[in-house]
C-alpha positions as CSV (number, residue, x, y, z in Angstrom):
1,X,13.0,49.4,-110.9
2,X,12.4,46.3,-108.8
3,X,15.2,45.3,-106.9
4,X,15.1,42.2,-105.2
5,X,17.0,42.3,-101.4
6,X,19.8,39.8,-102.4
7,X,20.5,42.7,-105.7
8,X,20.1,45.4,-103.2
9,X,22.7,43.9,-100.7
10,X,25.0,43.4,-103.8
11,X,24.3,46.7,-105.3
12,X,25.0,48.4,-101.6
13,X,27.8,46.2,-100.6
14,X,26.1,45.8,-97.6
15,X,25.4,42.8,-94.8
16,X,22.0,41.4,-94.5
17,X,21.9,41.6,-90.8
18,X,18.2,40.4,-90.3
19,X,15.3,38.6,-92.7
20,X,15.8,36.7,-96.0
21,X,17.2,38.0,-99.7
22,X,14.6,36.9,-101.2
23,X,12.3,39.9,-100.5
24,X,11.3,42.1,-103.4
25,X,11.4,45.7,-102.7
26,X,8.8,48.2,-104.9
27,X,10.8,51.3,-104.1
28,X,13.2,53.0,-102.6
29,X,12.1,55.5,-99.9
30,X,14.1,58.0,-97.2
31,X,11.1,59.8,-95.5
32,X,8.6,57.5,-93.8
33,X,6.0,59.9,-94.4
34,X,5.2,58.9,-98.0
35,X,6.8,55.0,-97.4
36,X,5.4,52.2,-99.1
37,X,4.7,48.8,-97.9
38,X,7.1,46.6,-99.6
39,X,9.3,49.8,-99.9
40,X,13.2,50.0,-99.0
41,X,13.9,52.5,-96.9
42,X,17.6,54.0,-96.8
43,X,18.0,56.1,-93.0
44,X,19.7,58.7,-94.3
45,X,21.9,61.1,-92.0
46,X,23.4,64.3,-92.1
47,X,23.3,67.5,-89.9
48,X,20.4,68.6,-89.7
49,X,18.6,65.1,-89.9
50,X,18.8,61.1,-89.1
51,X,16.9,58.6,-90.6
52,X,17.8,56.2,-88.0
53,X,15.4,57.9,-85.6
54,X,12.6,56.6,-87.8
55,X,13.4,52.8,-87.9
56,X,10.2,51.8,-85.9
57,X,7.9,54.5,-87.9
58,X,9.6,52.9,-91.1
59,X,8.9,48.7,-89.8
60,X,5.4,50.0,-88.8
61,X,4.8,51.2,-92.3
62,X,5.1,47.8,-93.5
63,X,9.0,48.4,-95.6
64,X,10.0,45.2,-97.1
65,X,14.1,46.3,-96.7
66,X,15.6,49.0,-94.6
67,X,19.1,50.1,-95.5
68,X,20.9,51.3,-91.9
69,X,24.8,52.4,-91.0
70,X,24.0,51.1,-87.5
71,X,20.8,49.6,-85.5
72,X,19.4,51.0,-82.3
73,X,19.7,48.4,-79.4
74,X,16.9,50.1,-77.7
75,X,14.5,49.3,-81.0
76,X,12.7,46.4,-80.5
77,X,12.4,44.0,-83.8
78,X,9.6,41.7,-82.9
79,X,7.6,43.4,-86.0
80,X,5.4,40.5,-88.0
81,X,6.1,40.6,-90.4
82,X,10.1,42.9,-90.1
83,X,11.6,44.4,-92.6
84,X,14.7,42.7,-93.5
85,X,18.0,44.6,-92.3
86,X,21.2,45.5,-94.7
87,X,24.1,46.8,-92.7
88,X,26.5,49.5,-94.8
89,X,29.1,51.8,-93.5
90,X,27.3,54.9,-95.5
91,X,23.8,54.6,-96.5
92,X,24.3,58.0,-99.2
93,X,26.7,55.9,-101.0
94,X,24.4,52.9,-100.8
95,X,21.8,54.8,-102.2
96,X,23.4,56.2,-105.0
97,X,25.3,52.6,-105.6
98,X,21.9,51.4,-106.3
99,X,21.8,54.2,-108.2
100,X,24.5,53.0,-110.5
101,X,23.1,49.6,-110.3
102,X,19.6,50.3,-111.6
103,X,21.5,52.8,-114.4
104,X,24.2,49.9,-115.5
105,X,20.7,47.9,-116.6
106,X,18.8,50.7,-118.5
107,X,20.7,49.7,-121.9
108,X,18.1,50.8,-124.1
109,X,17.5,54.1,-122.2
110,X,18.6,57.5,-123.5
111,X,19.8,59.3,-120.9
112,X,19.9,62.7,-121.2
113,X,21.5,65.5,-118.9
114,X,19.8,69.0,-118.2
115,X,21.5,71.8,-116.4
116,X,21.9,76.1,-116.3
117,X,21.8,78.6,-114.3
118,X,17.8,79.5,-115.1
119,X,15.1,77.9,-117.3
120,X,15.9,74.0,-116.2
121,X,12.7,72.7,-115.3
122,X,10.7,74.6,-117.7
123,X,12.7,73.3,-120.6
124,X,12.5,70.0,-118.3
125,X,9.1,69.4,-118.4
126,X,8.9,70.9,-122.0
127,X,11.1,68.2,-123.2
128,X,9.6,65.6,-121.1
129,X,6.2,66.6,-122.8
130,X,7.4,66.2,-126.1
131,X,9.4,62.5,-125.7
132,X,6.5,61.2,-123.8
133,X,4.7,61.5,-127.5
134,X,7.5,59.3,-129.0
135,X,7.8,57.0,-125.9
136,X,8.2,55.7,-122.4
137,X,9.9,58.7,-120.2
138,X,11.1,59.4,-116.8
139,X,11.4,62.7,-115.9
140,X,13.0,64.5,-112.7
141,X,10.3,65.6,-110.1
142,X,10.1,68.7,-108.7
143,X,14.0,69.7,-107.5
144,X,15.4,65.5,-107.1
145,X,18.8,67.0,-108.9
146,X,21.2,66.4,-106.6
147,X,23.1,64.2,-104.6
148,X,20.4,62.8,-103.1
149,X,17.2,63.5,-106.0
150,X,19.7,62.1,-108.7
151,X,20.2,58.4,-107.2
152,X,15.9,58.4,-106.0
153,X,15.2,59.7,-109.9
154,X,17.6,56.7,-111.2
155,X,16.2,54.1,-109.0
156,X,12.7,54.6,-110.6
157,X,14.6,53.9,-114.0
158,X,11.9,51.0,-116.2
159,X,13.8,48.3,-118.7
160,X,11.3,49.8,-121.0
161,X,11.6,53.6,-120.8
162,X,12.8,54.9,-124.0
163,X,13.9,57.9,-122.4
164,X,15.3,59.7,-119.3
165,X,15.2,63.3,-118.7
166,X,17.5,64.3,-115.6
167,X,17.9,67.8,-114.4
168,X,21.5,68.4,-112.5
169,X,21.4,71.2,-109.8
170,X,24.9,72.7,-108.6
171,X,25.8,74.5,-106.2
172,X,29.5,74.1,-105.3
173,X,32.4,72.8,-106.9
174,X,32.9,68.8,-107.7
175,X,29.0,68.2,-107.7
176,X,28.9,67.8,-111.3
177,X,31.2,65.3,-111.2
178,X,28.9,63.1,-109.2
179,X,25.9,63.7,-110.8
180,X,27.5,62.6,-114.4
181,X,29.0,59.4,-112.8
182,X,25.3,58.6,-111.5
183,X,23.3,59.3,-114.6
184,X,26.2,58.5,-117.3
185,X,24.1,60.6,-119.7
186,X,24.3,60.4,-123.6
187,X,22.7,63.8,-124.3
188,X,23.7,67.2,-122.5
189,X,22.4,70.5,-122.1
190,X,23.2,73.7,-120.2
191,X,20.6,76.5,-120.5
192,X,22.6,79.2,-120.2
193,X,25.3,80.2,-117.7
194,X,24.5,83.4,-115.4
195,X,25.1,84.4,-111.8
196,X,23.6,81.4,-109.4
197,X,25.6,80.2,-106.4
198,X,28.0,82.8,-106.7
199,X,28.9,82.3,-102.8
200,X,30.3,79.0,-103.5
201,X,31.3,79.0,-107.4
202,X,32.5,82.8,-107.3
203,X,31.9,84.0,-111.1
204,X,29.8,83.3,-113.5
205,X,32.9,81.9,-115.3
206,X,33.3,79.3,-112.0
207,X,29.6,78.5,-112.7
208,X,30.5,77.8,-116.0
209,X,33.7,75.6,-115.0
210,X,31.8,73.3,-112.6
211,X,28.4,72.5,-115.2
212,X,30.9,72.0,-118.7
213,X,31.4,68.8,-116.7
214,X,28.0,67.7,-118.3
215,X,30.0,68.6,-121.4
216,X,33.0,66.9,-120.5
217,X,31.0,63.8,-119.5
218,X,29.1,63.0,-122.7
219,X,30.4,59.4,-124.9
220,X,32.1,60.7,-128.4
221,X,28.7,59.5,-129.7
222,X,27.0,61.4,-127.6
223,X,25.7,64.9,-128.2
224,X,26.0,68.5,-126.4
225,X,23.0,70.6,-127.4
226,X,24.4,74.5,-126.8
227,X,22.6,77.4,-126.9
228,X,24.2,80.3,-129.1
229,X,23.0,83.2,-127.4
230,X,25.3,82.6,-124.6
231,X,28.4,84.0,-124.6
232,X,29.7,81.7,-122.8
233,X,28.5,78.5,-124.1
234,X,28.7,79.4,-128.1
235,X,32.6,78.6,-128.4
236,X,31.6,75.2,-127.6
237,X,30.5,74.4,-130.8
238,X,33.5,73.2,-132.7
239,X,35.5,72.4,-129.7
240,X,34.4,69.6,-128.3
241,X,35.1,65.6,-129.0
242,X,31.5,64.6,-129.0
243,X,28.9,65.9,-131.6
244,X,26.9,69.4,-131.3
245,X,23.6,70.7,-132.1
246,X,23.4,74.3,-131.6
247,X,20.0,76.6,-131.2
248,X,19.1,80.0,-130.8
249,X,17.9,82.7,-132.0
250,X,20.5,83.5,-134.3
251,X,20.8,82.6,-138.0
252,X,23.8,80.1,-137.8
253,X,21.8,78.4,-135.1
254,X,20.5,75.0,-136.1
255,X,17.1,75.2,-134.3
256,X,15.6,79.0,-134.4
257,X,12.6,80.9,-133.6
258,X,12.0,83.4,-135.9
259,X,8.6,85.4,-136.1
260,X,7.7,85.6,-132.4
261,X,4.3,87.1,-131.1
262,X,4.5,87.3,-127.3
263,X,1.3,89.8,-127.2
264,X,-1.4,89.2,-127.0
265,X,-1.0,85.3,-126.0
266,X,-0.7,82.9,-126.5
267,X,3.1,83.0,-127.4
268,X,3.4,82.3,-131.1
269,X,6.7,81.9,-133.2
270,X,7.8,79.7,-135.8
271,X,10.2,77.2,-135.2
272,X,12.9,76.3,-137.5
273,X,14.5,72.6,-137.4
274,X,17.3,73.1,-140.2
275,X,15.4,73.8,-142.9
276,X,12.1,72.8,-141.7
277,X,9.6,75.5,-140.9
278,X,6.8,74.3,-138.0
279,X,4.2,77.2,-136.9
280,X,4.2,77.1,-132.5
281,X,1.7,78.9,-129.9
282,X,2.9,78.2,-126.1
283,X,0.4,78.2,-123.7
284,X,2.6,80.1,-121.5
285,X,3.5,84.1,-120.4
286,X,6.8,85.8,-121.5
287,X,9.1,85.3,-124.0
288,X,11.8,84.5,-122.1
289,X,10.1,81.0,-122.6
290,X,10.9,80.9,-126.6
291,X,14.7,80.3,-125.2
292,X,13.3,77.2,-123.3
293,X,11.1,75.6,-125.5
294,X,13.8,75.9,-128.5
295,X,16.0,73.8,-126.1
296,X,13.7,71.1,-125.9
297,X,13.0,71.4,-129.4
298,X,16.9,71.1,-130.1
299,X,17.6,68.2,-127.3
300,X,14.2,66.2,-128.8
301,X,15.3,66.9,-132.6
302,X,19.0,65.1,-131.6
303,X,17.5,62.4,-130.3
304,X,15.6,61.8,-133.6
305,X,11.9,62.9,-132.5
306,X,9.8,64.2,-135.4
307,X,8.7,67.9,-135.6
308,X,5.2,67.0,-135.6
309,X,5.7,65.7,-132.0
310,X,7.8,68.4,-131.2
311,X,5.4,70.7,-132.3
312,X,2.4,68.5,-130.1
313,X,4.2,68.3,-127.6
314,X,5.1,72.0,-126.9
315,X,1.9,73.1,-127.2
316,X,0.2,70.2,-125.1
317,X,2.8,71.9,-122.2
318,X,1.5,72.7,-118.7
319,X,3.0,75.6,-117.3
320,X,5.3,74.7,-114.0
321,X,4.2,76.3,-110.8
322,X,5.5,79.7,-109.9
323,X,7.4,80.0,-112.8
324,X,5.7,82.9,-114.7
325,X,2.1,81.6,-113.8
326,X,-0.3,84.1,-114.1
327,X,-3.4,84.6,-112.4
328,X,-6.1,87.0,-113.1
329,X,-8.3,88.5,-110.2
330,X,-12.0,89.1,-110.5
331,X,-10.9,92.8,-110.5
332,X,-9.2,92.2,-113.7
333,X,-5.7,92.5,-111.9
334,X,-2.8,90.4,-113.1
335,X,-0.8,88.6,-110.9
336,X,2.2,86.5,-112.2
337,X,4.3,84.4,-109.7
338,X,7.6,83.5,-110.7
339,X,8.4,83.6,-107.2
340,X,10.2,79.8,-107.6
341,X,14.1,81.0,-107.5
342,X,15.9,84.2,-108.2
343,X,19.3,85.3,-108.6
344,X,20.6,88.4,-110.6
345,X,20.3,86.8,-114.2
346,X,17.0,85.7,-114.0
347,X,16.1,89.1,-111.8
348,X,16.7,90.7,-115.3
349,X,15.5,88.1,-117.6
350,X,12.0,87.7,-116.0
351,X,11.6,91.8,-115.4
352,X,11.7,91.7,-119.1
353,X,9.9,89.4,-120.1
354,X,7.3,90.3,-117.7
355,X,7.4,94.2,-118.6
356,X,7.1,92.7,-122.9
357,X,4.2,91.1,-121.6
358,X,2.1,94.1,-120.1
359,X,2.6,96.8,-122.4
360,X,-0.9,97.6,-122.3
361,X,-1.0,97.9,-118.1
362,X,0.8,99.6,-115.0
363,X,3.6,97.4,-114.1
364,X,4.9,96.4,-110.5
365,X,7.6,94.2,-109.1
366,X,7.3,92.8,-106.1
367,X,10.8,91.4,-105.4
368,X,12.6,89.6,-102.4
369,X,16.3,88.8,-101.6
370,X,18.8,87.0,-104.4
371,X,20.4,84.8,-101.8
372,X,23.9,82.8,-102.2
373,X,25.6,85.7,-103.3
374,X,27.7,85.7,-100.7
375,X,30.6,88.9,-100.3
376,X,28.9,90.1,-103.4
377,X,25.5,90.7,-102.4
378,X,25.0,94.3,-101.6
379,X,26.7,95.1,-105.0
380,X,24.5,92.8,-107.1
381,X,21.4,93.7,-105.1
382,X,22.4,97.5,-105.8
383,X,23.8,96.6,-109.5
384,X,19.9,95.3,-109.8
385,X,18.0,98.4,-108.5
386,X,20.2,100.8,-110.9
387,X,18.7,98.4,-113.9
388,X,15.2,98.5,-112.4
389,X,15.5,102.4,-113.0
390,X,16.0,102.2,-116.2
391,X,12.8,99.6,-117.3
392,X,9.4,100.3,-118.1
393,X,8.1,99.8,-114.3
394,X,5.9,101.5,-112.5
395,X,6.1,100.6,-109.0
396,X,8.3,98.6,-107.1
397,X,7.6,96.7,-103.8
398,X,10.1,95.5,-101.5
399,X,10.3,92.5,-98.8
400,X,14.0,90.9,-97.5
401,X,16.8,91.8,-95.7
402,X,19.0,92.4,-98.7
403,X,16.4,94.5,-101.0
404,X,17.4,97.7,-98.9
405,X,20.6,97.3,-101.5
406,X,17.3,97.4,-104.6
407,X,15.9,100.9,-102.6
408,X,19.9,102.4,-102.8
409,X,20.5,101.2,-106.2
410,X,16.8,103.0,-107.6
411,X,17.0,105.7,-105.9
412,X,20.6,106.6,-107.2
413,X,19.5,106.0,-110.5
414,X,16.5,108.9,-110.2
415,X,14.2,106.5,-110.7
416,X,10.3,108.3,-111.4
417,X,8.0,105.8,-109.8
418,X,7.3,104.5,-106.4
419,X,9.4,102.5,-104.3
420,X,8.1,100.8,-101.0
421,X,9.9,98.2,-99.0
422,X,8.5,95.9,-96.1
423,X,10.0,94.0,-92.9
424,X,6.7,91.8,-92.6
425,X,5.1,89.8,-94.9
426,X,1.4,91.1,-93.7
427,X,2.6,94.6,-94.1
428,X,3.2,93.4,-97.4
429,X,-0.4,92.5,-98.2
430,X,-2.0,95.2,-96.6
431,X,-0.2,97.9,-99.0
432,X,-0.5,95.5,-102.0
433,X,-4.0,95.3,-101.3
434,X,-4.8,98.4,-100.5
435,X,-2.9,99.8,-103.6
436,X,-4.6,97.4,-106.3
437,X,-8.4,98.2,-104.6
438,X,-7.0,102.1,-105.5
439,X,-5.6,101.5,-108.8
440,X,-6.1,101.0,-112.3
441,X,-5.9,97.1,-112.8
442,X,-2.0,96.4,-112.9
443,X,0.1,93.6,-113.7
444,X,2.2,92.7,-110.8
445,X,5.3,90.3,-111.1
446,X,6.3,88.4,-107.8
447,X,10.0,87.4,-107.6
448,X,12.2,86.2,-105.0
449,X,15.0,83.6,-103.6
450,X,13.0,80.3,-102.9
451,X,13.7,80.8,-99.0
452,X,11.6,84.1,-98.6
453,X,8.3,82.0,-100.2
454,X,6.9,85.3,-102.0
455,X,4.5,83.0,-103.3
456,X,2.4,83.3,-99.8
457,X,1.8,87.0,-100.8
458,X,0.4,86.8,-104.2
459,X,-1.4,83.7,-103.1
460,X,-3.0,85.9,-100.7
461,X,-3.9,88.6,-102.8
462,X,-5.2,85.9,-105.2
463,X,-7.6,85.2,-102.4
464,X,-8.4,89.0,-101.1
465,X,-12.0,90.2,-102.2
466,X,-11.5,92.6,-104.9
């Protein structure tokens, strides 16, 4: 949204310092590397970074506004034409002050919140995919979900969208909080509840204490969408003020998939909306995905959207990048990256729905470190290996500091295949390379933490001759 500079000093509760309110600003910025002209910028600090050493670069780019705590004397302003100034004690809260600003005007909006420990962005984008058929939509890019993504996500908010889709990432306790107060959202939906940021939220019961907030949050109008096959979500059903709309694949659940075909693909189940009966093939790998897509089916069924563009919009969905994204080499070799995130549920969840996926073909993991486990880590990196013993796998593949925990916890269990495990990246390649020139043509799953970037590897055996 357009905000001119005399809105943006009242929105901040800032002091125009230098220029003239009656500057319109396009957008709001905090990196000078994809600024604007006629952009605001907000010099953001914190400890690892301050926006205030990029004043100049962010005047030389042309910003109409920029948004400061405090203004280098040693900065010359003599800029034709300069930005106009706006002074504020903390330029977070500023931003996400705006934040509220731009939200307080998107009346007609539907606002809906998106959180869990694992599947968010897919069932993101497939809801955004199907409300874009019934209207205007803004949708959360790539990971804007938290303090800071949130309040640049609501700033782009339209007088004319029809809908909002927000993700909400957390990580420690009282985030949620904020996030609701930003986005104020009518419609709310945790994924599922599992073992993420365990070094800051403890249990998978803490994890579930700090996203019910999204719950908590919703208007008595409003509506919490909860998926039944969670143990720890299904109680919610009848014990909340606001309304419920319940999915799953269960029988009591409002929205189902019932019939599903996961080989060959594409993925094909029928989707039941009460008592409506629509026919569904995904243009996506594992059916792990059936659990996303009947969440956007549920969230996009609350908010009224017909099952015809339910059904469009599924299939017209573009798988999200390193999220069970399968490539196929000239050899005939599968390689699936779902090398995004990892932590011990959706370790489990995407082994299986990987191993589902392959029966006709050798299967190998290739897996990194879960990290933000915190005291628990050995045990859970251990706990994992033990399962890997037990799952239709033929070799496994090691990289990370932790996966020495995988080795002990496979090896314990007697496990009959191959383990390997690697210090160096290259190392990495070289045996993965080696192996699949020697091998009958596998399918080999890549999965790790964001922070060890296991995509690099099967991007470079995407690239090897074979």
């Amino acid at each position: 949204m357009k905000l001119s500079v005399r809105r943006l000093v009242q929105a901040t509760g800032g002091r125009l310092i230098s220029g003239y309110p009656a500057g319109l600003c396009e957008r709001i910025s905090i990196d000078t590397r994809t600024l604007k002209p006629g952009d605001v910028f907000f010099a953001l600090q914190g400890p690892r970074f301050d926006g205030h050493q990029f004043l100049e670069a962010a005047a030389h780019k042309r910003a109409q506004a920029i948004v400061l705590q405090r203004l280098d004397p040693h900065v010359r302003w003599d800029f034709d034409p300069a930005p106009d100034l706006i002074q504020v004690p903390d330029t977070l809260k500023a931003l996400q002050d705006v934040a509220r600003y731009v939200r307080a005007q998107a009346q007609k909006t539907t606002v809906i919140g998106l959180t869990g420990s694992n599947g968010k962005t897919t069932t993101k984008e497939m809801l955004a995919a199907i409300l874009r058929r019934a209207g205007k939509t803004l949708a959360t890019r790539g990971n804007l979900n938290n303090h800071i993504g949130l309040p640049l996500m609501l700033a782009e908010l339209e007088s004319d969208d029809r809908y909002a889709v927000l993700e909400m990432g957390t990580s420690k306790k009282g985030d949620m909080d904020l996030l609701v107060d930003l986005a104020r959202p009518e419609v709310g939906l945790i994924t599922n509840v599992g073992k993420d940021h365990l070094e800051f939220l403890g249990t998978p019961e803490g994890v579930l204490a700090e996203n019910r907030r999204l719950f908590d949050a919703l208007p008595k109008n409003g509506t919490a969408v909860i998926n039944l096959e969670d143990p720890l979500l299904k109680g919610f059903v009848d014990h909340l003020p606001c309304k419920t709309l319940s999915y799953g694949r269960v029988p009591e659940a409002r929205v189902r998939a019932i019939d599903i075909v996961a080989h060959p693909p594409p993925l094909r189940f029928t989707l039941v909306l009460d008592q409506e009966k629509c026919f569904v093939a995904l243009p996506v790998l594992g059916d792990v995905q059936v659990l996303n897509a009947m969440a956007a089916a549920a969230v996009a069924f609350a908010v009224g959207v017909s099952s015809q563009d339910i059904v469009a919009g599924l299939e017209s969905f573009k798988p999200v990048a390193m999220r069970m994204e399968a490539h196929v080499r000239q050899d005939n070799a599968v390689l699936v990256n779902d090398a995004y995130n990892a932590n011990p549920s959706s370790m489990r969840a995407s082994i299986e729905s990987f191993c589902r996926s392959y029966p006709d073909r050798p299967r190998w993991l290739v897996l990194g470190d879960m990290r933000e486990l915190g005291a628990i880590a050995a045990r859970e990196h251990d706990d994992l290996g033990r399962w890997i013993a037990t799952q239709a796998v033929d070799r496994v593949f090691l990289y990370g500091r932790d996966t020495r925990f995988v080795q002990q916890g496979i090896s314990a269990q007697g496990f009959q295949g191959t383990v390997e495990r690697y210090h160096k990246k290259r190392y990495l390649i070289d045996a993965l390379g080696r192996s699949l020139n020697a091998a009958p043509k596998p399918a080999v799953l890549f999965k790790a933490s964001r922070s060890l970037q296991l995509e690099q590897v099967s991007h470079a055996l995407s690239s090897l001759p074979s």
